[in-house]
N, C-alpha and C positions, 0 to 999 in steps of 0.2 A: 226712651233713649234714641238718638238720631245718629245714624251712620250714613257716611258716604260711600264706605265700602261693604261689599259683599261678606259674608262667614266664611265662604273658601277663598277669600282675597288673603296672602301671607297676612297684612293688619287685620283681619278677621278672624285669621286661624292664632295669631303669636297674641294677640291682644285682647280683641273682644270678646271672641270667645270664651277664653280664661277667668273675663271681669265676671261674663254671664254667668258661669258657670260657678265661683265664689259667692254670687250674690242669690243664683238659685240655693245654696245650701245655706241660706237667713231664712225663717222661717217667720219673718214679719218684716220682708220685703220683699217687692213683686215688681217687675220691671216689665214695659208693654216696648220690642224693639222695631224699628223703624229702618231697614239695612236700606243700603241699596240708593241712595240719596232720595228717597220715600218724602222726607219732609225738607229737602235742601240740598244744594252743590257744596262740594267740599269749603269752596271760598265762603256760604251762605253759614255756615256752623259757628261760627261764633254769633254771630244774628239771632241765629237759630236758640241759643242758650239763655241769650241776655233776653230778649221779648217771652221767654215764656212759653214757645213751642215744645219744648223739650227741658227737661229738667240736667241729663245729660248727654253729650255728644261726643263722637268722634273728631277729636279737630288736627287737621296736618297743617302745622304753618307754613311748612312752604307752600299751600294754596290760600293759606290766611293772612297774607303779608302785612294788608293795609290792617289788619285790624289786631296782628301781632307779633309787628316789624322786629322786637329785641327775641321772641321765641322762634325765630329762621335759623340764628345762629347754630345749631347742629345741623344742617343740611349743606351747610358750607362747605366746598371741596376744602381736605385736607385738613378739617377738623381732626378726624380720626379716621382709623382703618376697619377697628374693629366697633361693630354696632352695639353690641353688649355693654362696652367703656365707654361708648361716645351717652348711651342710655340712662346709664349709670349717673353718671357726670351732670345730664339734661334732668334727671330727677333730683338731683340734689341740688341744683341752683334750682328750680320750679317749685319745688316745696315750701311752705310760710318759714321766712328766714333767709331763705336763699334770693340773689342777687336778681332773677328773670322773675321770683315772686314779689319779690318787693317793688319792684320798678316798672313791671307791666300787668302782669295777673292780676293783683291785687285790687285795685283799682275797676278792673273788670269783674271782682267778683267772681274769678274762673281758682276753681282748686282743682289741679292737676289728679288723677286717679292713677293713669299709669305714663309711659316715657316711652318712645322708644325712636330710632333712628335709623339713615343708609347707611351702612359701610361706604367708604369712597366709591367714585363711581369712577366704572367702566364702561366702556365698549367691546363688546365682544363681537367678534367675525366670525364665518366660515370659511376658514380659507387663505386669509389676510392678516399679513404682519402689520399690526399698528401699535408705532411707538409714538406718531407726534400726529398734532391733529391733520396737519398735508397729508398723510396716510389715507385718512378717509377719505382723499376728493374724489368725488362720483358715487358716495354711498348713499345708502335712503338710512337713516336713525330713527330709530323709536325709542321714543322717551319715555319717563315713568312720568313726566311732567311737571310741574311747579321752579323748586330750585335747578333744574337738571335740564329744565327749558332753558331756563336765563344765561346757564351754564353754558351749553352747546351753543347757543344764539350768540351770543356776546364774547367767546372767548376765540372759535373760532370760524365766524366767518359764516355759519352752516345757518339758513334759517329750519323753523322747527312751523311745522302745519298740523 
């Protein structure tokens, strides 16, 4: 199994941890994991699946784009608020039947294990009322990356390094 991220990264602790942990109480199945992007960058994980390096992975599509342009859509500002329902929702169109499996997984041979999503995003300050993005001129941002780059890049003005 190939991961980009860490066991104490939140998707390590809310996700993979939990798979691991399910699949260590199967008592004829044995899982060899990979954290850490060991075998691949988060964008490398669908690669990483289809060749045969890994049997299962980690994949964020917001760092997946080119290779899983219809599965972005939950990262989308103002999809949802809450991550749990926006999750919910992404597992039930992903799953064999649903709209994002029929129309892109499928095809790829990818079957979703588990879902999960940001809540909208923020900016948070020390100190600073920010209601519009003029607010932040002169701040330094840190992103979580992928959609949230494009986001802040593209919507107001700020480049992202």
């Amino acid at each position: 199994m190939a991961d980009n991220f860490a066991l104490t990264h939140p998707v390590g602790v809310g996700g993979t941890q939990p798979f691991l942990d399910a699949i260590g109480e199967a008592d004829d199945l044995e899982i060899e994991y990979f954290a850490s992007g060991q075998l691949g960058h988060q964008a490398d994980m669908p690669t990483v699946i289809r060749n045969g390096t890994a049997e299962i992975g980690v994949v964020s599509a917001a760092y997946a784009g080119s290779n899983l342009p219809l599965s972005g859509v939950s990262d989308l500002p103002g999809f949802g608020n809450d991550a749990c329902q926006v999750g919910y929702a992404l597992r039930d169109v992903a799953r064999p039947g649903g709209i994002l499996y029929e129309k892109e997984l499928k095809d790829l041979n990818f079957r979703p294990l588990w879902a999960g999503s940001l809540p909208s995003f923020e900016v948070m300050t020390s100190g600073r009322h920010v209601s519009l993005p003029k607010d932040l001129k002169g701040s330094i941002i840190r992103s979580t990356g992928g959609t949230v780059d494009r986001m802040i890049s593209g919507s107001s003005g700020f480049r992202v390094r």
